[in-house]
FIKOLZA-1660 file (N, C-alpha, C; in steps of 0.1 Angstrom, whole numbers, plus 5000, padded with zeros to 4 digits):
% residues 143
   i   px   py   pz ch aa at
   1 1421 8897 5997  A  X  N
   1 1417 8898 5983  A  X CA
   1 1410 8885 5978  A  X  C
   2 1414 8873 5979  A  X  N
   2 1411 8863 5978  A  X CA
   2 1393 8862 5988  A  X  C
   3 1394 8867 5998  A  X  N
   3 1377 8866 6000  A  X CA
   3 1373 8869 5995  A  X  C
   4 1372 8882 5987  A  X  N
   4 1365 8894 5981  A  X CA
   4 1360 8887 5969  A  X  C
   5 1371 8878 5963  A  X  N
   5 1372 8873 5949  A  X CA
   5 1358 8861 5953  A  X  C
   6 1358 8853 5967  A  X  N
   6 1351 8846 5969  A  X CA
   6 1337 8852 5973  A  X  C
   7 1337 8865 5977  A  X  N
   7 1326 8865 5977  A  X CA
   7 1316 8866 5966  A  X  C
   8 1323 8882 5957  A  X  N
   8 1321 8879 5943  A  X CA
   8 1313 8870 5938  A  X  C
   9 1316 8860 5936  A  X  N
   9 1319 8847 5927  A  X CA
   9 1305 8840 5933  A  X  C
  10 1307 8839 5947  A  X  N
  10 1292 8833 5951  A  X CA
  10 1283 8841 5948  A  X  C
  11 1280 8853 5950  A  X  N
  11 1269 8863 5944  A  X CA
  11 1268 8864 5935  A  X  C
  12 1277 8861 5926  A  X  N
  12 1272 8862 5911  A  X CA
  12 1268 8849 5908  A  X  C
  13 1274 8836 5911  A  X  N
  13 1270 8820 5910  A  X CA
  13 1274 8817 5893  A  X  C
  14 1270 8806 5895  A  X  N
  14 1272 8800 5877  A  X CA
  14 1267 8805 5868  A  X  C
  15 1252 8809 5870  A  X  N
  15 1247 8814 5858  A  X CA
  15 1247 8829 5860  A  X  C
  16 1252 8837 5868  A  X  N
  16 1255 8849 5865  A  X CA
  16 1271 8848 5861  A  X  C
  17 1280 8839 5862  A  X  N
  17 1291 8836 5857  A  X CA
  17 1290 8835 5834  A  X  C
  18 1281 8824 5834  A  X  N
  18 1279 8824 5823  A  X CA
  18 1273 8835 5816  A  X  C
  19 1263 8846 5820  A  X  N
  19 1260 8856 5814  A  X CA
  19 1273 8866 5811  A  X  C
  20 1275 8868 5821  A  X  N
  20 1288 8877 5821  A  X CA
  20 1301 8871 5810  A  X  C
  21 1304 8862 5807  A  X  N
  21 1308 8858 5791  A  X CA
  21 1302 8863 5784  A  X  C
  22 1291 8858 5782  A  X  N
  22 1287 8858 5772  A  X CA
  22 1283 8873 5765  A  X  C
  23 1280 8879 5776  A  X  N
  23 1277 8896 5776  A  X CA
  23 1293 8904 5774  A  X  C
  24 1306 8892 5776  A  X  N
  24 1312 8903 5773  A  X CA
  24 1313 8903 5759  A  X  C
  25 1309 8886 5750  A  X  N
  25 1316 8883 5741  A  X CA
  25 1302 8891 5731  A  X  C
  26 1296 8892 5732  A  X  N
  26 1287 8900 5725  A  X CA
  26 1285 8913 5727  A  X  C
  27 1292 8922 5737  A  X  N
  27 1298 8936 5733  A  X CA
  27 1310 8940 5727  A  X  C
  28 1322 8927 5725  A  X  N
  28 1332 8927 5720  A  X CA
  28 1326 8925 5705  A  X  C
  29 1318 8914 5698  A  X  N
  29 1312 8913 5689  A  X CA
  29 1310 8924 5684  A  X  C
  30 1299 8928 5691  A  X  N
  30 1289 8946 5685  A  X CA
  30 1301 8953 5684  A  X  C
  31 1310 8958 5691  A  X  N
  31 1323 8969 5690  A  X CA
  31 1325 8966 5680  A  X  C
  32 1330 8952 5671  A  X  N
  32 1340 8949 5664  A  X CA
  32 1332 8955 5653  A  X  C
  33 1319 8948 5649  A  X  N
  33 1312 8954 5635  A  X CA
  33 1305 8963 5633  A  X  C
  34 1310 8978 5643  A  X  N
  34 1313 8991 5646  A  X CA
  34 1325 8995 5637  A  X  C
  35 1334 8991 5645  A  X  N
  35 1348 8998 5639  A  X CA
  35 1353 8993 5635  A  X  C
  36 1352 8981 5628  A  X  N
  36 1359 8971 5614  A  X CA
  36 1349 8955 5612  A  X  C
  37 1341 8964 5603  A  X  N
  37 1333 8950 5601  A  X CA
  37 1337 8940 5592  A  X  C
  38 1329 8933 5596  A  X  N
  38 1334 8915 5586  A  X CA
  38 1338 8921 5572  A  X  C
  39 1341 8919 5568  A  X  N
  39 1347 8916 5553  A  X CA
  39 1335 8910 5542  A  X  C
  40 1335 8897 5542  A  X  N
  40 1323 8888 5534  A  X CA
  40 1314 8891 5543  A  X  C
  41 1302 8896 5536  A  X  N
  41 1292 8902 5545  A  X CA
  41 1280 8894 5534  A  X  C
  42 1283 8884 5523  A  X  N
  42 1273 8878 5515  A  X CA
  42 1263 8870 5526  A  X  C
  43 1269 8865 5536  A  X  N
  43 1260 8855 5549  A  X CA
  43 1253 8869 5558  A  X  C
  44 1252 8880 5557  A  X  N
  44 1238 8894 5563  A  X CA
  44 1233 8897 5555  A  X  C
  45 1232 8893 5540  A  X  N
  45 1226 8901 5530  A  X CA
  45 1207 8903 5534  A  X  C
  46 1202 8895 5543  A  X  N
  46 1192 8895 5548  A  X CA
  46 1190 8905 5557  A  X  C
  47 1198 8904 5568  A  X  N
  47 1199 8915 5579  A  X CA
  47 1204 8925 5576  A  X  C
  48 1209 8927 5566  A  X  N
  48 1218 8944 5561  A  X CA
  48 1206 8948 5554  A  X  C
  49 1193 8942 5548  A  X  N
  49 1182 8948 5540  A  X CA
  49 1173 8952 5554  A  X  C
  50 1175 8948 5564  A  X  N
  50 1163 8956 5576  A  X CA
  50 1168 8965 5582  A  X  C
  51 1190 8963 5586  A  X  N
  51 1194 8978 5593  A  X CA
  51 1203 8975 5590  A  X  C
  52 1215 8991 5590  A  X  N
  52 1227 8988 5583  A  X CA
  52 1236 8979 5596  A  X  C
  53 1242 8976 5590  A  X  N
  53 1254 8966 5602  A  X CA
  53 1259 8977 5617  A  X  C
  54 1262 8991 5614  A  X  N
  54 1264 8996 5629  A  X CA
  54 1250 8994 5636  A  X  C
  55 1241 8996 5632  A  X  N
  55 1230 8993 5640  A  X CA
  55 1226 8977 5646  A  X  C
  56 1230 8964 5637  A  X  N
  56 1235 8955 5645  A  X CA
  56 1243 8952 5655  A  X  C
  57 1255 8963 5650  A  X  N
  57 1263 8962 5665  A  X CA
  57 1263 8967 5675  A  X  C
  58 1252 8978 5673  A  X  N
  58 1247 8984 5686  A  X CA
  58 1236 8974 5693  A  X  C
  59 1231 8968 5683  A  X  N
  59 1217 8959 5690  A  X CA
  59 1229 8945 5698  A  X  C
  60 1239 8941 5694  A  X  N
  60 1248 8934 5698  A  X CA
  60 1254 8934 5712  A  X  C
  61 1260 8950 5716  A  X  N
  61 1261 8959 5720  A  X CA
  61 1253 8959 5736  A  X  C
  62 1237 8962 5733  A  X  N
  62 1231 8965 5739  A  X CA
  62 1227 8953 5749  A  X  C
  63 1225 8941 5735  A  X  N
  63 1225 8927 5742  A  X CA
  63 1232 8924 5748  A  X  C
  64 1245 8925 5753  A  X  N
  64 1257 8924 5758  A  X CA
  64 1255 8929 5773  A  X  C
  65 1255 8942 5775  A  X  N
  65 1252 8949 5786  A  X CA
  65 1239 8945 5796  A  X  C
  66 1227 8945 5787  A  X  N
  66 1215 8935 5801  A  X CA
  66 1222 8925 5800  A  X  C
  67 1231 8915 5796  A  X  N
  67 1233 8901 5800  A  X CA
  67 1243 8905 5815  A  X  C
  68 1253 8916 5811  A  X  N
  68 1261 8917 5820  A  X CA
  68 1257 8921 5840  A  X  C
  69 1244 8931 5830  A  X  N
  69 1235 8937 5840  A  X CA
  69 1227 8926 5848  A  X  C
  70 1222 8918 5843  A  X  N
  70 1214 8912 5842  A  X CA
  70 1224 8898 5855  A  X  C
  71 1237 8894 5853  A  X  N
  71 1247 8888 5858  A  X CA
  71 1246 8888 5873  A  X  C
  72 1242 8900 5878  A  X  N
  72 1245 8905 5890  A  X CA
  72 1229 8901 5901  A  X  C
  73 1221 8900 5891  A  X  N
  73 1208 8895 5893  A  X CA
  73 1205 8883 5901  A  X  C
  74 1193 8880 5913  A  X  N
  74 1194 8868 5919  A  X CA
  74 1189 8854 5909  A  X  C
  75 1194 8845 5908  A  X  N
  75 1186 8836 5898  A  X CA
  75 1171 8834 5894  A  X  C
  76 1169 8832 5886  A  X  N
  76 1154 8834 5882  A  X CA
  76 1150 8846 5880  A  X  C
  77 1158 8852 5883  A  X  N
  77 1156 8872 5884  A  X CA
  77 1165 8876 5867  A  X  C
  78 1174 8867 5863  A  X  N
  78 1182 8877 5852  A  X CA
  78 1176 8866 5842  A  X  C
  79 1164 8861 5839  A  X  N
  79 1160 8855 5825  A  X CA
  79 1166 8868 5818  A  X  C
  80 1158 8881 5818  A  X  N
  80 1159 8888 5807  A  X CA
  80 1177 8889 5797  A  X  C
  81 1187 8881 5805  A  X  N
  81 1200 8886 5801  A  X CA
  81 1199 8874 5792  A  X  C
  82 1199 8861 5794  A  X  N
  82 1199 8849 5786  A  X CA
  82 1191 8853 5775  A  X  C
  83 1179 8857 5772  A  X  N
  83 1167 8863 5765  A  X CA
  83 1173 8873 5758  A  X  C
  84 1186 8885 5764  A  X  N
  84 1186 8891 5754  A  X CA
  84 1197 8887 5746  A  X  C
  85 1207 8878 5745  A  X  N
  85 1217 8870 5738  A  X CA
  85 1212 8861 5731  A  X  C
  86 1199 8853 5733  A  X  N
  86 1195 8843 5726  A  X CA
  86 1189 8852 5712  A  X  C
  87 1180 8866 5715  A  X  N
  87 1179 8868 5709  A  X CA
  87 1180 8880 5696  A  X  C
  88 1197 8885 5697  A  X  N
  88 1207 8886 5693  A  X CA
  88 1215 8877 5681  A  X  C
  89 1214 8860 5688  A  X  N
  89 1220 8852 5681  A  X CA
  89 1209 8848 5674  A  X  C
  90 1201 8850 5676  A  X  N
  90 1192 8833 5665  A  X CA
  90 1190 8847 5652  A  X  C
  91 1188 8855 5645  A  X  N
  91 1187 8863 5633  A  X CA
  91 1198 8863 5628  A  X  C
  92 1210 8865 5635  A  X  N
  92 1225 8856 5629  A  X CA
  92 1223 8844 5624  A  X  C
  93 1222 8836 5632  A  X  N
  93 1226 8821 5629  A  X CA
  93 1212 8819 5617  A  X  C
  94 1198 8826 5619  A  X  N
  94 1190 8821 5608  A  X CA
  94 1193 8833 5593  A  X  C
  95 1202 8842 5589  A  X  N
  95 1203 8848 5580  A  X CA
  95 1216 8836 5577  A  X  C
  96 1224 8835 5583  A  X  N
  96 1242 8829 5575  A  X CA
  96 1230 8813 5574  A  X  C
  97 1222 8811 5576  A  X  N
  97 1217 8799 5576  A  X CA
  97 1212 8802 5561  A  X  C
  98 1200 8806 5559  A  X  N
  98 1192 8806 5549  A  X CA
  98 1197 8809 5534  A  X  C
  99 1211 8823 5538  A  X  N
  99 1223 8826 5530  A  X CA
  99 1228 8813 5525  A  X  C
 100 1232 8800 5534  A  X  N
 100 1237 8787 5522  A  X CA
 100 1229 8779 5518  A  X  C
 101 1219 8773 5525  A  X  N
 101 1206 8767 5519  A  X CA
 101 1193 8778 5522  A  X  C
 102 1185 8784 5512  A  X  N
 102 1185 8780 5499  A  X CA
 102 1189 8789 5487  A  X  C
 103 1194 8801 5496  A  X  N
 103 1197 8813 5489  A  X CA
 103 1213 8810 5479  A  X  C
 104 1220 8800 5487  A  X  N
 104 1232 8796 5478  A  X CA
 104 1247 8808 5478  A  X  C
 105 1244 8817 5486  A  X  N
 105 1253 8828 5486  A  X CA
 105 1264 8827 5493  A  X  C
 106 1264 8820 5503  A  X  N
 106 1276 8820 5511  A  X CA
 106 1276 8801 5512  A  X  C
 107 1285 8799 5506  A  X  N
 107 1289 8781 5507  A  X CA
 107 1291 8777 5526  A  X  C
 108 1297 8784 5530  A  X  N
 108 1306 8782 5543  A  X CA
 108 1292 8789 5554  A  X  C
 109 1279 8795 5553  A  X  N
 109 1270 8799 5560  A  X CA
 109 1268 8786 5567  A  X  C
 110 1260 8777 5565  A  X  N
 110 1261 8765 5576  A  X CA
 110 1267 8768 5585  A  X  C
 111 1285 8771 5587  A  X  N
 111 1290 8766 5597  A  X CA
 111 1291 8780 5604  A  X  C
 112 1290 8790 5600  A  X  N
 112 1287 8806 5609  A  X CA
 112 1273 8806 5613  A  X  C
 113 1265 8798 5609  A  X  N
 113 1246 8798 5614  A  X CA
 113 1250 8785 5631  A  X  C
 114 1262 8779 5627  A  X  N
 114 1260 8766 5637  A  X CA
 114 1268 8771 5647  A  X  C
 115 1275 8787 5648  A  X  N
 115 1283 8786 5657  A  X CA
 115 1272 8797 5662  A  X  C
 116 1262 8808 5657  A  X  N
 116 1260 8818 5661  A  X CA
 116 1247 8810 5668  A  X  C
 117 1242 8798 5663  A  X  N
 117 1230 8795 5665  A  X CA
 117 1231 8787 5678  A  X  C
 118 1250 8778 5683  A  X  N
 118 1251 8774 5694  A  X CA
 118 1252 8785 5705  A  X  C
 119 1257 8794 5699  A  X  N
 119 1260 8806 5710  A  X CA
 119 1248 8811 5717  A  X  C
 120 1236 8810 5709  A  X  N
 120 1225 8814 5716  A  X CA
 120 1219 8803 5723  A  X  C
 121 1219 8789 5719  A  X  N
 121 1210 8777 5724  A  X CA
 121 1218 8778 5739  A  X  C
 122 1229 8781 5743  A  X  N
 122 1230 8777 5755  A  X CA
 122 1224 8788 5767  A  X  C
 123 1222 8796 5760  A  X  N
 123 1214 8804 5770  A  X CA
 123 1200 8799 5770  A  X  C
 124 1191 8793 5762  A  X  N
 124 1180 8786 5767  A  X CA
 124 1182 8774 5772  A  X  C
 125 1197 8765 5770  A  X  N
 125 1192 8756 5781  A  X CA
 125 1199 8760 5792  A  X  C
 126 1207 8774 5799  A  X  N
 126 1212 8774 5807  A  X CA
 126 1201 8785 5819  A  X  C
 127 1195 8788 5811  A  X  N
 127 1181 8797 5817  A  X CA
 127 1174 8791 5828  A  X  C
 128 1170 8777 5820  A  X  N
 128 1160 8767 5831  A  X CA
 128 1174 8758 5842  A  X  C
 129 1190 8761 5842  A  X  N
 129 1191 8754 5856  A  X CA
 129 1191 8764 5868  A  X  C
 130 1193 8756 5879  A  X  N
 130 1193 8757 5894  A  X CA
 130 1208 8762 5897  A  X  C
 131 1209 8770 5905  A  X  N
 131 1223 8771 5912  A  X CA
 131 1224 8762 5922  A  X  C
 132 1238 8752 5919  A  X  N
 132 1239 8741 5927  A  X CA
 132 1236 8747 5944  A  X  C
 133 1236 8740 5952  A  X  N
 133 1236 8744 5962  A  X CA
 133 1249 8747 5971  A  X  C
 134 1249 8756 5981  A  X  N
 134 1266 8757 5986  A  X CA
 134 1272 8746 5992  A  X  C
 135 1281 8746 5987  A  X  N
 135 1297 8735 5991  A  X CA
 135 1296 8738 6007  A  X  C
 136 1294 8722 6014  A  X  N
 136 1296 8722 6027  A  X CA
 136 1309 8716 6029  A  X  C
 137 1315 8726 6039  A  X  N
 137 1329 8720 6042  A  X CA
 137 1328 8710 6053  A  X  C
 138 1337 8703 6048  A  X  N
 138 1336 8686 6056  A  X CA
 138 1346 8695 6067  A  X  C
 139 1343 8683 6080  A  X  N
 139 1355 8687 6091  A  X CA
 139 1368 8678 6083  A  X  C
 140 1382 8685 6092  A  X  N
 140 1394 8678 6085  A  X CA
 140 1394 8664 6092  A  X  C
 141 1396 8656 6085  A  X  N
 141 1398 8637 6084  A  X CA
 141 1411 8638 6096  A  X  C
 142 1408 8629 6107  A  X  N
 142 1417 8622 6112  A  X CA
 142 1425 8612 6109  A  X  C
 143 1439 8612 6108  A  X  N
 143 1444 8602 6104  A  X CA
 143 1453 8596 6112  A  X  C
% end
């Protein structure tokens, strides 16, 4: 079991490791504002005027799935998963943004624009690294 888990793990590598978070945490997201949405919805009043919120969560949703899909991909091969999370998060992070400065609607928008808007930045800076190279096992040390 334990190889299987290693093989896994090498084929998928770090940055198919990191999509696959992130792809789950943004179909968990989309599910959520499906079947019990946020409550204070004054930080979308932007994005609720272009589609209603299940249709966010489906675009959520959908971004979720290429990231996951996308996970299994050889590197340099799954940009499109990072690409579809980044951009997923940045219409979040710039609606709860614009909602506290300058629109004034949501006081506490800053800090839901800084978490939706980190959630996306790391997939563009995680896009451009390298998959370390494989771990060579040392011979065992005499002692």
């Amino acid at each position: 079991m334990r190889a299987a888990v290693r093989r896994l793990t090498r084929r998928m590598g770090r940055r198919g490791a990191l999509l696959t978070c992130k792809g789950i945490v943004a179909m968990g997201y989309g599910s959520g504002q499906i079947v019990q949405p946020t409550g204070d919805q004054h930080g979308l009043a932007l994005l609720l005027k272009l589609a209603p919120l299940d249709v966010w969560g489906w675009a959520w949703i959908t971004a979720g799935v290429i990231a996951v899909v996308c996970a299994w991909l050889p590197p340099r091969k799954d940009w499109p998963g990072f690409l579809a999370v980044w951009l997923i998060a940045t219409p979040w992070a710039m609606a709860y943004l614009l909602s506290w400065w300058p629109l004034g609607q949501s006081p506490r928008g800053w800090v839901v624009a800084l978490i939706f808007g980190a959630f996306g930045a790391v997939c563009l800076v995680a896009i451009g690294w390298d998959e370390p190279p494989p771990a060579r096992s040392e011979p065992p040390r005499e002692t």
